[in-house]
Each structure stands twice: as structure tokens, then as C-alpha cells.
N, C-alpha and C positions, 0 to 999 in steps of 0.2 A: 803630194800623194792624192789618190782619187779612191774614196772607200770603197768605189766597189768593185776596183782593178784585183785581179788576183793574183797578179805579178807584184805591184803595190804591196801588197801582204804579205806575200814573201819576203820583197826587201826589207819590210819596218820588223820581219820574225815572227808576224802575229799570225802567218800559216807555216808552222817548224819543217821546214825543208834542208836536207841536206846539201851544206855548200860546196862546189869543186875550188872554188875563187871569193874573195870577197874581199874589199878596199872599203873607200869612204863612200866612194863615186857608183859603185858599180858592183854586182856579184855574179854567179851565175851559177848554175846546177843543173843536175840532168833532166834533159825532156820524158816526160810519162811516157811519151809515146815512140820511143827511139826509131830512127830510120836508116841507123849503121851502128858500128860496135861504139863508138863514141860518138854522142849527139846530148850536147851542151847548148842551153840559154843561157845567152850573156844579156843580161836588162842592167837600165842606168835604176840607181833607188829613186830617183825623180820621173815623174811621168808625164811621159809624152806619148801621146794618142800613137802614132807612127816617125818612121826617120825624118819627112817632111816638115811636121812640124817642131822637131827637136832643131832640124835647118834653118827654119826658118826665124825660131828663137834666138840665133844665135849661139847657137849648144856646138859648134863645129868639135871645140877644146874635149869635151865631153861625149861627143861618137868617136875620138881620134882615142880615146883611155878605153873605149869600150873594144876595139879593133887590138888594141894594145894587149887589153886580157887576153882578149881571145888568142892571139898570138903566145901570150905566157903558157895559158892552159895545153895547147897543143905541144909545146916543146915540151909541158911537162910530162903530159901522158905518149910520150916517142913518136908523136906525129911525122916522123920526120921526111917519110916518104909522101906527105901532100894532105891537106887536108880544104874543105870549103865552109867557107861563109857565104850564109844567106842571109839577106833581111829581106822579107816578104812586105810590103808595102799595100793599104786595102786590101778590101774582100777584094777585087779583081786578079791581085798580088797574091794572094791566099794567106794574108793575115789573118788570123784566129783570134787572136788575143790585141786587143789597141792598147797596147804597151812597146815602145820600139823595143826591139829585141832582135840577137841576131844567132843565129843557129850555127854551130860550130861543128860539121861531118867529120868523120875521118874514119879510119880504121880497114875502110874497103876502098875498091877503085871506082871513081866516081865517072860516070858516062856523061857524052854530053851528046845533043840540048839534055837539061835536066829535067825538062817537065814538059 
């Protein structure tokens, strides 16, 4: 944990957020700032600055559970016409928060390029 990640505090419950998911490994809840009808953060409760360094640690087992939720949560809420995952990687990436996490769209039809 890094005290003063605020993802981090979400995960350990010591910022009371409501959860859509939550395991040993992993939980996720909805983004403040939604960017379609459903937009979910899946973070691991361990902290890793970005997905690079969660790779680099050896955490491969540990982004493959987080992929895994992400997957459960969209079946649950009827994703079933397509939904995307993103993980924004640095500022250049448009990470926000250096907590790897991965954003979980759905609900509308997604255009591409994205950004």
C-alpha cells in the first residue's frame, strides 16, 4: 500500500466507496467521472505505480485476475453487445492516478481511434 495513493484507500476501505466487485486480489467501482453508461475501475489492492511496473514485478498472475474481473463485471451488468478496456499507462498515456487500474466502457458504441 502507498499512503497516499487514493486508490490504495479505497482498497484497504479507509475511503468508504461503493463496490461493483471485490475478491482478495482485486475490486473495482465506479469512476467519479463516467465516460459512458457504465465506466468501472478495476485496481489490484496492491500497488503498483502503473501496468509496467506490476510486469515488471512479476505480477503477470495478478493483471490476468484483474482482466478476469473485468470480464465477470461486464457479463454481469449485460455487456454483452461489447464493451472496452483501457489501461492508460503515464502522463503521456493519460494516466491520472499511479495506481495500475483498468477502465471498464460499455453501455454505448465505442468509435475508433479512441483518442
Amino acid at each position: 500500500m502507498s499512503p497516499d495513493c487514493i486508490f490504495c484507500k479505497i482498497a484497504d476501505r479507509s475511503i468508504p466507496t461503493p463496490l461493483v466487485y471485490e475478491d482478495s486480489e482485486v475490486v473495482a467501482f465506479q469512476d467519479l467521472n463516467p465516460q459512458a453508461a457504465h465506466h468501472i475501475l478495476i485496481i489490484p489492492r496492491q500497488h503498483f505505480a502503473d501496468v509496467g511496473e506490476a510486469a515488471t514485478a512479476g505480477q503477470s498472475a495478478l493483471l490476468g485476475k484483474i482482466l478476469v474481473a473485468a470480464t465477470q463485471i461486464a457479463h454481469d451488468r449485460g455487456l454483452s453487445t461489447g464493451y472496452r478496456l483501457v489501461c492508460n499507462t503515464g502522463k503521456d498515456g493519460g494516466q491520472t492516478v499511479r495506481h495500475v487500474h483498468v477502465h471498464l466502457l460499455g453501455g454505448r458504441p465505442m468509435g475508433w481511434p479512441p483518442g
